[in-house]
N, C-alpha and C positions, 0 to 999 in steps of 0.2 A: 396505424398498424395495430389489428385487434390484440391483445394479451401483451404488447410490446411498447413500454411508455416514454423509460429512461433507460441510461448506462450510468452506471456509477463506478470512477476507478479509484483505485488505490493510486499512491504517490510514488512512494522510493520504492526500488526493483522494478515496479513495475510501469511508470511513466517516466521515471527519472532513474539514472542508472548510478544509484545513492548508496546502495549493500557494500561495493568494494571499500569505499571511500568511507563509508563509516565502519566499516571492520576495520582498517588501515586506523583510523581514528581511536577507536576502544585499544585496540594491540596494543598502540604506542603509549596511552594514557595508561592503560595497565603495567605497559612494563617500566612505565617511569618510577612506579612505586612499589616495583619488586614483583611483580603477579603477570602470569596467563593466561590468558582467557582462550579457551579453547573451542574449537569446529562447532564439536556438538552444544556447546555452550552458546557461542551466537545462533546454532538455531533456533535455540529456545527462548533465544531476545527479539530473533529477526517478526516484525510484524506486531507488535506489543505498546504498548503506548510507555511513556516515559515511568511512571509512579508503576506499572508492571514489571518492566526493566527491571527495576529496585528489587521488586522482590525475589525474581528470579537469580540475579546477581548475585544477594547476600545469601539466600536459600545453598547456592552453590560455596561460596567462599567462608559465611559464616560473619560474625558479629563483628571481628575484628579489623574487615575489610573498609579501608576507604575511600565508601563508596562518593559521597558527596566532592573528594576532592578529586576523586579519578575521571566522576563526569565533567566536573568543571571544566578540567585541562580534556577529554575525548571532546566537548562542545569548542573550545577553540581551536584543538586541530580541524575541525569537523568543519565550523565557519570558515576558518583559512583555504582550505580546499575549496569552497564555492565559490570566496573574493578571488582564488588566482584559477575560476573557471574549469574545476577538473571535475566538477559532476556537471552533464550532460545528457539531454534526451536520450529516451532509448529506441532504437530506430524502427520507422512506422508509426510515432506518436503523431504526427502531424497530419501523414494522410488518415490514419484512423479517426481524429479528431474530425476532420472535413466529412468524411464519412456518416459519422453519425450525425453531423449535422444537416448534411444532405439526406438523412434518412427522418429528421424531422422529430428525432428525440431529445426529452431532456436529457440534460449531463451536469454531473455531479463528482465529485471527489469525495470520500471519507477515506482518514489517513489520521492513524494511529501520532502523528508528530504534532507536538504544539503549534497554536497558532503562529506565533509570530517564525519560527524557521520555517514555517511551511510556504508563507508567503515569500521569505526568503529565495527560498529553490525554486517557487515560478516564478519570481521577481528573475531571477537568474537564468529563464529558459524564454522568458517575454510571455510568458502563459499566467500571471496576474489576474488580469480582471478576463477571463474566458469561461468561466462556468457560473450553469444557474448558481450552487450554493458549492461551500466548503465545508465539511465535517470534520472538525481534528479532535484529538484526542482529550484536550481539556473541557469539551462538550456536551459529552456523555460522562456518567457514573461508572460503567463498565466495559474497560474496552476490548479486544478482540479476544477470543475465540467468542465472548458474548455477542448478540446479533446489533446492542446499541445504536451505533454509530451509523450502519446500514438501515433501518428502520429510522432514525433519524433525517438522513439525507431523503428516504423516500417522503417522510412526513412534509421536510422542507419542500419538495419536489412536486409535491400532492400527487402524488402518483401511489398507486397499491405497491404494495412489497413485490405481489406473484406478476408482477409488469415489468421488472425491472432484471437486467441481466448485471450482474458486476463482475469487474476484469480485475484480477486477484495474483501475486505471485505467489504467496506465503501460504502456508498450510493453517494459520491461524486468521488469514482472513480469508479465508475458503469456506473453513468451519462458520468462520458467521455470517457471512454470505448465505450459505445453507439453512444456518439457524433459523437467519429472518426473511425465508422460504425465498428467497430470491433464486433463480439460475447463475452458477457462477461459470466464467471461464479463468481458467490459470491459466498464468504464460509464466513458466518456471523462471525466474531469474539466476540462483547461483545454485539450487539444490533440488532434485529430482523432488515432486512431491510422494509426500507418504500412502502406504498403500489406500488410506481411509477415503483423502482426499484425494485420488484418482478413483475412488470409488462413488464420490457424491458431485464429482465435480459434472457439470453439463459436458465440459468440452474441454481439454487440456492442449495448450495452442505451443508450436515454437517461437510465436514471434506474435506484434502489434499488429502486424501486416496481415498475417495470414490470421487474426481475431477479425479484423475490417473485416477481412471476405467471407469469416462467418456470421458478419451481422448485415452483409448484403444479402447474403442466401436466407437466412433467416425473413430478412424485408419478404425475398419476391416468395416465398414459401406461404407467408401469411397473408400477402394478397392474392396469390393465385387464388 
């Protein structure tokens, strides 16, 4: 397919239905030591790598906050909910995946999450060993709204950047999607995106299902 090489997705919101379950997670960890964390506050965590988290976190509460023990205890709520199986694909992941592999691209994952949970969460969907490469967050030097991680999986991928589409929830991997001239599609997960990224984004999807069938039209558009 000329100009169309790979798909690259993101992980939680958008493959795996991870945002509830780890907001449920932060809340509680936060309010076990007295604090709030608030709406517009995870949006400005949601899509972020872990050592970003940090900064935006303390940036908000200030020096006094304890941040190392609140993630501690948000990471074992956060593991407990995948051992008793409450994070779960999000629906369409499976026929999309067959999709693109019927459409003869490579596929990629970059995701802002440490190695070893990330393997977790497809350990936990049976989706493990399914893609060419995995890009997490301890990989790259700079992670999202930077285009790192994206430009990375493409180099893993050998494939150009301007080849490659990625399927994006967050407004902050939109932005690097974009950066690293990739086409992105958002499928919103928990928050309408912002006016910027409705404005760079390729396609804004409701659903995994209805991204498939723009990457089947997409196929027969560049063969015809």
């Amino acid at each position: 397919m000329v100009g169309l090489s790979a798909v690259i997705l993101d992980l939680d919101g958008l493959m795996i239905d991870t945002e509830r379950v780890a907001r449920q997670a932060w809340k509680q960890a936060a309010s076990d030591f007295g604090h709030t964390i608030s709406e517009a506050l995870f949006s400005e965590m949601t899509g972020r790598r872990r050592e970003d988290v940090r900064t935006v976190v303390m940036e908000a509460f200030g020096d006094e906050f304890p941040y190392a023990e609140v993630r501690q205890r948000r990471d074992d709520y956060f593991r407990e909910a995948i051992e008793h199986k409450e994070v779960e694909p999000k629906p369409g992941l499976f026929h999309l995946l067959r999709i693109i592999e019927e459409l003869g691209l490579e596929l990629g994952i970059a995701t802002s999450g440490h190695r070893e949970v990330t393997y977790l969460k497809l350990s936990a969907i049976g989706l493990s060993d399914r893609f060419e490469t995995v890009v997490c967050g301890d990989d790259i030097e700079h992670g999202k709204p930077a285009p790192d991680i994206f430009l990375e999986a493409a180099r893993r991928l050998d494939v150009l950047p301007s080849h490659c589409i990625v399927l994006e929830d967050s407004d902050v991997g939109a932005r690097a999607a974009d950066a690293a001239g990739m086409r992105v599609i958002v499928v919103p997960s928990l928050e309408k995106p912002a006016d910027d990224v409705m404005t760079l984004a390729w396609r804004v999807l409701p659903s995994l299902h209805a991204a498939a069938r723009q990457l089947e039209e997409e196929a027969v558009s560049r063969s015809g």
